[in-house]
N, C-alpha and C positions, 0 to 999 in steps of 0.2 A: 800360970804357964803360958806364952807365946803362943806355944802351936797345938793346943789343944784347944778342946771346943767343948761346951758343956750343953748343949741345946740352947743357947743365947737367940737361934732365928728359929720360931714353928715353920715346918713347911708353908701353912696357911698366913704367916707372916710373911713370908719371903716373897710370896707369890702374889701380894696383895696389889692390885690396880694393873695386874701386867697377864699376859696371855702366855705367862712363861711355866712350862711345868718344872716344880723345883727336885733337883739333883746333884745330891753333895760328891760325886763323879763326875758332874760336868757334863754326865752324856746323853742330855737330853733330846730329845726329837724336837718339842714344842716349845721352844722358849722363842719370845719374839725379837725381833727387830735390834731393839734397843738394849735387852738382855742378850741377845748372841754378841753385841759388841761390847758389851761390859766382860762378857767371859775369854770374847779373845783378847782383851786387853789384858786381864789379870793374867792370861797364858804367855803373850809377849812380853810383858813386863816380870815376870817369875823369870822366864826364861833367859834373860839378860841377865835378871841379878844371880842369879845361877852360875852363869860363865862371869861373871865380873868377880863374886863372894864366895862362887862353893856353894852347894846344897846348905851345909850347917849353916854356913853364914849368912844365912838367907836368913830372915824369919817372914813371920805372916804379916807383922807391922811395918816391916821395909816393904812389903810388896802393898801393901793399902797404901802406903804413904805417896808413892810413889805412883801407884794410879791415882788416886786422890779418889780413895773409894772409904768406907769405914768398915769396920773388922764384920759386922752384923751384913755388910754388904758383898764381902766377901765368901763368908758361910753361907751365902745364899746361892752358892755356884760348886764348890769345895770343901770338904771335909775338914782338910789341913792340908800343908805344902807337899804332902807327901800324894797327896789325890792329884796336885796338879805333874810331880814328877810322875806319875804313871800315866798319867794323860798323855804328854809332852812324847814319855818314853813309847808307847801304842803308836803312834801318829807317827814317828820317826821312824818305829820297825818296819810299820808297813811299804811306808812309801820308801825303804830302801831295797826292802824284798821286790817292789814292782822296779825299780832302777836297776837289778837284778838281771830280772825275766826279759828288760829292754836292749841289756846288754847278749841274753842269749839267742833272742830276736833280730841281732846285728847280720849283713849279707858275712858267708861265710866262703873264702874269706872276705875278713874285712879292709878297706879303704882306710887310707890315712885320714880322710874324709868322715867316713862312716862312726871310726874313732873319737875322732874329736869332736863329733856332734854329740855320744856319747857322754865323754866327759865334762862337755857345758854342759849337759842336761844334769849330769853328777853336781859341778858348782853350783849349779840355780837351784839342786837340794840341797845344799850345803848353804847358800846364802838362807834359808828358811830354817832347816834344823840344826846346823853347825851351832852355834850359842849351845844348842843343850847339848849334843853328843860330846861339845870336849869338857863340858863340864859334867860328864855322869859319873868320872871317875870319884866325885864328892857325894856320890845316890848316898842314898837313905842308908842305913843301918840296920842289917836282916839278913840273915842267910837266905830269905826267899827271895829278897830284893835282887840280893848278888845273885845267884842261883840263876833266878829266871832270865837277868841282864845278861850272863854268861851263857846262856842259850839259844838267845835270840842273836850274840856277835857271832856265836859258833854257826849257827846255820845259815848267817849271810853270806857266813866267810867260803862256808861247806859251795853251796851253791853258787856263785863268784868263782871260786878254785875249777869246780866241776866244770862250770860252761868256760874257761880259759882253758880247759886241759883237753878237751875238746878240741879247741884248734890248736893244738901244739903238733908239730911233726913229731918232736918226741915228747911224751906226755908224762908231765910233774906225778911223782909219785906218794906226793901230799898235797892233794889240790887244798885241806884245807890251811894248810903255811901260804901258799899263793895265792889266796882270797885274803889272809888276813895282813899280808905287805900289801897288797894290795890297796887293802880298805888305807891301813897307816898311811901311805904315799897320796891317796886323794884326798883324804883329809887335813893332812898337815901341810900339803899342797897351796889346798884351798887356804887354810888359816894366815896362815905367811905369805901367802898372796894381799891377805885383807891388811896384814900388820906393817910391812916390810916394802920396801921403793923398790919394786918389781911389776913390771907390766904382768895383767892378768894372763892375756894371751900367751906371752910370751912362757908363762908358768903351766898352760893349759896343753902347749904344743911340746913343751920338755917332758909330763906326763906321758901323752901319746907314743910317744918315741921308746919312753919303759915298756911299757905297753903293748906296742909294738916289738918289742925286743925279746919279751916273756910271749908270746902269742910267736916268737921266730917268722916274724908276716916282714 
């Protein structure tokens, strides 16, 4: 089988000549130098072939190949592909929750100004975790997988809607339908920004303006 693991690396194996404490999570404290840049590589490199293949179509051998790591050196960081989608997925939740808390922190009201510093700061999360968010649609296989994924859009979207309804003169009576167009319009924003002979800015300041027009600013 591809993506399983049978104890092929001991810990005491993995961790031989290196000051790296082993973590088939990933989520180590003490791995050193040289091991932190071998893990984010396998996380970068997953994460592309992700958006390029689809979760399934990933395996664990296109992503060694690919770093140009070996399978033995791989399980020295990850269980299977599926440690690294929850890594990938952790790392993306939060830093859209604090993108969030930035946007509720905005001066009230807000500036066209204010806005659009916002939303670059949205795109420069989107140029780092964009590759995995539009490929989660292919996540793993699990009712807990889906389950937990469907809770964490739900409560971006919840939170998002809320601090939008906030500054509304008259205030949406599903903030979370308005957090979750929301979320759709800055992501697929961004993506088609990246694909498509469109100025960024120019795709950055047509946002604003929704934005602006859902906020009645």
């Amino acid at each position: 089988m591809d993506d399983t693991h049978a104890n092929s690396a001991s810990p005491d194996a993995a961790t031989a000549g290196s000051d790296a404490t082993w973590s088939w999570d990933g989520e180590s404290a003490q791995l050193g130098p040289r091991a932190l840049e071998t893990r984010e590589k396998i996380l970068q490199t997953a994460k592309a072939l992700f958006l390029e293949r689809g979760y399934v179509g990933t395996s664990v051998n296109s992503i060694t190949s690919a770093c140009g790591i070996s399978r033995a050196g791989f399980y020295t960081y990850f269980r299977d592909k599926r440690a690294i989608f929850n890594v990938l997925g952790e790392a993306a939740y939060r830093e859209r929750l604090d993108l969030v808390e930035q946007f509720e922190r905005l001066p009230q009201p807000a500036s066209s100004d204010d806005l659009e510093g916002w939303v670059r700061r949205y795109f420069d999360y989107m140029n780092v975790h964009g590759p995995f968010i539009l490929s989660s649609s292919s996540a793993p296989d699990g009712d807990d997988v889906r389950e937990a994924s469907k809770r964490q859009q739900m409560r971006v979207a919840w939170l998002l809607g809320v601090h939008m309804r906030s500054r509304q003169t008259t205030p949406s009576r599903a903030p979370e339908a308005v957090g979750l167009v929301m979320q759709a319009l800055l992501d697929r924003s961004w993506y088609h920004a990246q694909q498509l002979p469109v100025e960024e800015d120019d795709v950055i300041r047509t946002v604003v303006a929704f934005i602006a027009a859902v906020l009645d600013t």
